[in-house]
TIVO-312691 format. One record per residue (C-alpha): residue in three letters; chain; residue number from 1; x, y, z. Coordinates in nm, 4 decimals, padded with zeros to 6 digits, always signed. Example, Ala and Ser with C-alpha at 12.3 -4.5 7.8 and 13.67 -1.06 7.14 Angstrom:
BEGIN
PT  code  unit  pos         u         v         w
PT   ALA     A    1  +01.2300  -00.4500  +00.7800
PT   SER     A    2  +01.3670  -00.1060  +00.7140
***
This chain:
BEGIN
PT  code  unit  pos         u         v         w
PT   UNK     A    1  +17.9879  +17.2175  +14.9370
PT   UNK     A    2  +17.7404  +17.3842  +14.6993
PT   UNK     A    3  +17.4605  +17.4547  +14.8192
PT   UNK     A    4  +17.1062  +17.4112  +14.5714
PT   UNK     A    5  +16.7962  +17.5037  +14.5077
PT   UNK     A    6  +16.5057  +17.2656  +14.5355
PT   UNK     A    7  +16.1871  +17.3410  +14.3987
PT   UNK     A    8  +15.8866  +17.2039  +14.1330
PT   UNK     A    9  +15.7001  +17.1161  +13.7438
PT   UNK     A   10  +15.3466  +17.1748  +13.6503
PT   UNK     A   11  +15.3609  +17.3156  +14.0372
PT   UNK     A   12  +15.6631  +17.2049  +14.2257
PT   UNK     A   13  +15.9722  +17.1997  +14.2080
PT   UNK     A   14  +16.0101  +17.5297  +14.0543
PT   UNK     A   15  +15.9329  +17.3756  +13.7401
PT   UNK     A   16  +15.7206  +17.0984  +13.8910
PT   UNK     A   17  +15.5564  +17.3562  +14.1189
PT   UNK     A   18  +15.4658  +17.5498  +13.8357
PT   UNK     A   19  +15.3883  +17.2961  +13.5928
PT   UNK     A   20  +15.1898  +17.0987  +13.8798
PT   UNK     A   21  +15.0186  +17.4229  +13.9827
PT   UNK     A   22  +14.9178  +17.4977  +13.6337
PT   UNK     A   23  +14.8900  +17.2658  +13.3943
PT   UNK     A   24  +14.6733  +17.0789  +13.6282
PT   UNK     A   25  +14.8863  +16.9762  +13.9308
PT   UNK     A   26  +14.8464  +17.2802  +14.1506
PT   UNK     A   27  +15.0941  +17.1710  +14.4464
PT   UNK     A   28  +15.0303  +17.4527  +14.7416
PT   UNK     A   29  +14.9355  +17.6940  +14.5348
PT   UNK     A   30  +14.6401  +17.9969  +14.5472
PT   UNK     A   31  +14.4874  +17.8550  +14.1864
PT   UNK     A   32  +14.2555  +18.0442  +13.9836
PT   UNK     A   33  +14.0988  +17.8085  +13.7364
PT   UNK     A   34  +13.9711  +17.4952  +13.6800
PT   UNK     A   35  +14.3091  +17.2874  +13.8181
PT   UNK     A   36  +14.3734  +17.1353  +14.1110
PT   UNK     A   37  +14.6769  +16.9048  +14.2395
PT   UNK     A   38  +14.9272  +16.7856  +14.4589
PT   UNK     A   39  +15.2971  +16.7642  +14.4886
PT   UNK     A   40  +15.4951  +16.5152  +14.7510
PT   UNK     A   41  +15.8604  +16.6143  +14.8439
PT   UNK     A   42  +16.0715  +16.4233  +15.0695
PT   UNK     A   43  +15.7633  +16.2165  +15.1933
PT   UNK     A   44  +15.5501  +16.5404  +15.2448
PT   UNK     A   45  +15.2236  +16.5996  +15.0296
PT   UNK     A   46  +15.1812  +16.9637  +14.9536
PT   UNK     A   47  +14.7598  +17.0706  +14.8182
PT   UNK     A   48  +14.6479  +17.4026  +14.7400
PT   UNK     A   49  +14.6237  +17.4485  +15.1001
PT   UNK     A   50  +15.0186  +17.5735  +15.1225
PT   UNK     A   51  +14.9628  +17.8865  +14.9775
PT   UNK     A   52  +15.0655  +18.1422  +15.2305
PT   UNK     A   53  +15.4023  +18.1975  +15.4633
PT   UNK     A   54  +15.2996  +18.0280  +15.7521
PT   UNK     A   55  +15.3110  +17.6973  +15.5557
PT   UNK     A   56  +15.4811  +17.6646  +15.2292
PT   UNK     A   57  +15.6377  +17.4320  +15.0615
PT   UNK     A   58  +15.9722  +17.3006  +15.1507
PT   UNK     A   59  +16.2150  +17.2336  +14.9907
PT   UNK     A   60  +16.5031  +17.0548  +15.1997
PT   UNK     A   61  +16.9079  +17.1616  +15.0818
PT   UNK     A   62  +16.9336  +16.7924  +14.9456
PT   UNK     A   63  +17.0797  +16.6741  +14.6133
PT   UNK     A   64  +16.8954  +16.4249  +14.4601
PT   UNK     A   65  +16.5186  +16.5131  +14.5611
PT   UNK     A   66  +16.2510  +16.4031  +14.2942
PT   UNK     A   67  +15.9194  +16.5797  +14.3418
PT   UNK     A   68  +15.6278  +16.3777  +14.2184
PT   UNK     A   69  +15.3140  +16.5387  +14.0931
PT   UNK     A   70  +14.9181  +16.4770  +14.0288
PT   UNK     A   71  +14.7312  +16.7630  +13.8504
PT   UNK     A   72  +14.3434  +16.7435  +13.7089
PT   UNK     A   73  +14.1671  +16.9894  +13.4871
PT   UNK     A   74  +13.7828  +16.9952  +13.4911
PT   UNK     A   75  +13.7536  +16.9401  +13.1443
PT   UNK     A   76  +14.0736  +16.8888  +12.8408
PT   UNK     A   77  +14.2654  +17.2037  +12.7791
PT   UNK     A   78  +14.4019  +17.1884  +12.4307
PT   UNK     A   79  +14.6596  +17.3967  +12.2024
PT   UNK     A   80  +14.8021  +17.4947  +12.5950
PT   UNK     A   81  +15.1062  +17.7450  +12.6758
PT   UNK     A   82  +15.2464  +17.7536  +13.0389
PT   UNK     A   83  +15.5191  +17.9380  +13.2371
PT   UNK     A   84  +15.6492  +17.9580  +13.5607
PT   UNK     A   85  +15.8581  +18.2009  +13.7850
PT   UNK     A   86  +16.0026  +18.2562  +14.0956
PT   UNK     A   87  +15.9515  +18.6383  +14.2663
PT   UNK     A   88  +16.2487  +18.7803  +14.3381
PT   UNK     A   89  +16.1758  +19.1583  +14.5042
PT   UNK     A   90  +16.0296  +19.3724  +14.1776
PT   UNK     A   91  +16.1040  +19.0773  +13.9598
PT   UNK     A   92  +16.0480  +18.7891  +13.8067
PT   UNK     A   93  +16.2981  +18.5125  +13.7176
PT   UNK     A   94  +16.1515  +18.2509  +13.4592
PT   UNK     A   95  +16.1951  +17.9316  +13.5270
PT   UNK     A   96  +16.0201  +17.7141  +13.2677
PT   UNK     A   97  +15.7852  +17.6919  +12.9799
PT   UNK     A   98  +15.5713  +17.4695  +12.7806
PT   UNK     A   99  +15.2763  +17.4344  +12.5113
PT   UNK     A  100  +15.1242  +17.1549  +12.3559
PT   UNK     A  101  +14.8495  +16.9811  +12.1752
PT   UNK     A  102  +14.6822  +16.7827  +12.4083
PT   UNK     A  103  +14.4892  +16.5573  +12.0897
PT   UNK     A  104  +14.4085  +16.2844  +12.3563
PT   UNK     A  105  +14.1858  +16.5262  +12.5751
PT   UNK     A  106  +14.3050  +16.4301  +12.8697
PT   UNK     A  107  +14.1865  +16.6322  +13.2050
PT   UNK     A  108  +14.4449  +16.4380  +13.4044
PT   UNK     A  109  +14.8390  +16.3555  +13.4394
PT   UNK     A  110  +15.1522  +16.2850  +13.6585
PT   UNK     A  111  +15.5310  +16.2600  +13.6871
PT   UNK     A  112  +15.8114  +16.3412  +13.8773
PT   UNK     A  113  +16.0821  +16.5932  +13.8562
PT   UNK     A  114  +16.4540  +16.5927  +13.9620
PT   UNK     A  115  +16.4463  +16.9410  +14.1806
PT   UNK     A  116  +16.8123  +16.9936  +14.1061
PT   UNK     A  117  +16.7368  +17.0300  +13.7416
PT   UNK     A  118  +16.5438  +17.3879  +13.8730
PT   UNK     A  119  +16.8856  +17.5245  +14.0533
PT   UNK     A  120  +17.0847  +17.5594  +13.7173
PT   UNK     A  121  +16.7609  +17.7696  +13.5261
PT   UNK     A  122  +16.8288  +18.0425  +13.8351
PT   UNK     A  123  +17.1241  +18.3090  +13.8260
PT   UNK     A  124  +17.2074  +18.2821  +14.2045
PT   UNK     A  125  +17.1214  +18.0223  +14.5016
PT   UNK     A  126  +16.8375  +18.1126  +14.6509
PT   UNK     A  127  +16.7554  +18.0749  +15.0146
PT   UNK     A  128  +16.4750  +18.1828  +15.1854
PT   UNK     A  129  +16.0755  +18.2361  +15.1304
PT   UNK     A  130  +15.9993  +18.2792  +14.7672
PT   UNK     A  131  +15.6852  +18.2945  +14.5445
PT   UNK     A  132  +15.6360  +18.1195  +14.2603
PT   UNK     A  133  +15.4066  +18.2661  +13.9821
PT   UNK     A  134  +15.2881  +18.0693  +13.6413
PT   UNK     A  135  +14.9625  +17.9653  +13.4828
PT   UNK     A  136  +14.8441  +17.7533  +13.2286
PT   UNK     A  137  +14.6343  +17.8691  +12.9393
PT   UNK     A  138  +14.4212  +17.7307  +12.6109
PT   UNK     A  139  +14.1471  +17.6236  +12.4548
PT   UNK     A  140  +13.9467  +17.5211  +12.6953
PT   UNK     A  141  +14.0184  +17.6547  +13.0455
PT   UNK     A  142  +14.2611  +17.8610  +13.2204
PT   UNK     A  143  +14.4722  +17.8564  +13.5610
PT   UNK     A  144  +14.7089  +18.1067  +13.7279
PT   UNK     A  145  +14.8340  +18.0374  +14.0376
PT   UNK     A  146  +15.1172  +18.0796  +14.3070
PT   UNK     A  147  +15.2640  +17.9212  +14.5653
PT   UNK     A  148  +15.5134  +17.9974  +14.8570
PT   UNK     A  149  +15.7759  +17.8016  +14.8911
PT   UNK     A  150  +16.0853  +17.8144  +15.1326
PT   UNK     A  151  +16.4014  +17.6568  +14.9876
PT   UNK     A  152  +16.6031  +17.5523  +15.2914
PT   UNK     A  153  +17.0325  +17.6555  +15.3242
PT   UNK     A  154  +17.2592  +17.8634  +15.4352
PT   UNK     A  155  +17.1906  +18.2358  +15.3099
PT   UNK     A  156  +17.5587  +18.3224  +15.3099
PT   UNK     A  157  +17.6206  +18.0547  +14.9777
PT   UNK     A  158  +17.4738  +18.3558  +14.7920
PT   UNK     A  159  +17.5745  +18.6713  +14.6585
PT   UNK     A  160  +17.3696  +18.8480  +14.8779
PT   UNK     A  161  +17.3636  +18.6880  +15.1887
PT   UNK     A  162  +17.7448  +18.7004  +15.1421
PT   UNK     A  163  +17.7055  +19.0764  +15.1123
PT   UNK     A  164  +17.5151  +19.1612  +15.3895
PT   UNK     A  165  +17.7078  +18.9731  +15.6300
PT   UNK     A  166  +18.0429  +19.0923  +15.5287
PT   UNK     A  167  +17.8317  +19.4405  +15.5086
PT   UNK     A  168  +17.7188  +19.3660  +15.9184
PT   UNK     A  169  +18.1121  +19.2773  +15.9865
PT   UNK     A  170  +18.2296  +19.6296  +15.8238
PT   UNK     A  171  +17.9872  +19.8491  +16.0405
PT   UNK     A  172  +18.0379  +19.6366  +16.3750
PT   UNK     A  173  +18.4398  +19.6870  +16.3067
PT   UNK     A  174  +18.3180  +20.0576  +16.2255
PT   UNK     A  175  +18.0982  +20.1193  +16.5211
PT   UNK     A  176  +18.3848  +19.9580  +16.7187
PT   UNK     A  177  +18.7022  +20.1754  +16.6389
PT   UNK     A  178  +18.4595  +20.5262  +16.6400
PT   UNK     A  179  +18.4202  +20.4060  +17.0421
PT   UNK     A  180  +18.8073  +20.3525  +17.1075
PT   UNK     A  181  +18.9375  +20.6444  +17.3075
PT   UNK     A  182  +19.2225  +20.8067  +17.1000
PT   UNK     A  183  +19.5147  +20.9325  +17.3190
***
């Protein structure tokens, strides 16, 4: 079985997380601006409160999960950019991007997001604690945020978890045979 990635839009689910973190929905993010938001995955409401790695957002190993998002401005942000990333060591991987108008003013939206659709944007499964970076930006106001989140699996359906066990294997056989007593 293949293992996936489940994450967020305008903050959450990769995409959602950023998009809800940015563009108004800031789902347990650090957000630095005039947006604010909240995701809910698998039954769970994540705020700007899940910022750290002592409680991030989770993301269960399930096909199928729909994040669904809030996200407020304090006033209409118009002719808008946004993008999101995860942090992966010294880099970043994009994830998402998005401008717009915004003629209708609006300080205020919602959706949902299929978290699968943020697994084929990334180059590898990812397992672990990750950040996610974006912001949202135009006339009007600006937010950058992050948030943590931990996507739940098995580290060895990746490259490198694969590595790094079959790495451990090597030097226990090595360690191993340099103990045997030769005759």
């Amino acid at each position: 079985m293949r293992y996936r990635l489940k994450t967020t839009r305008t903050v959450m689910t990769l995409m959602v997380l950023g998009g809800l973190l940015l563009v108004g929905a800031g789902a347990g993010a650090a957000v630095d601006g005039p947006c604010s938001g909240t995701v809910t995955i698998d039954g769970i409401v994540y705020s700007e409160a899940n910022d750290n790695a002592g409680d991030p957002i989770v993301i269960p190993d399930e096909d199928g999960l729909i994040a669904f998002w809030e996200g407020s401005t304090d006033a209409p942000i118009t002719d808008y950019t946004g993008e999101l990333g995860v942090v992966v060591g010294p880099a970043t991987i994009d994830i998402a991007s998005w401008g717009g108008a915004n003629a209708d003013l609006e300080t205020g939206s919602s959706g949902s997001y299929f978290i699968d659709d943020a697994r084929d944007v990334l180059p590898i499964n990812l397992v672990g604690l990750y950040e996610v970076s974006g912001f949202h930006r135009g006339e009007g106001g600006a937010c950058d945020g992050f948030v943590m989140v931990l996507l739940e699996g098995s580290p060895l359906t990746n490259p490198v978890g694969a590595g790094a066990a079959a790495g451990t294997v090597l030097a226990v056989l090595g360690v191993l045979s340099a103990g045997r007593r030769r005759p």
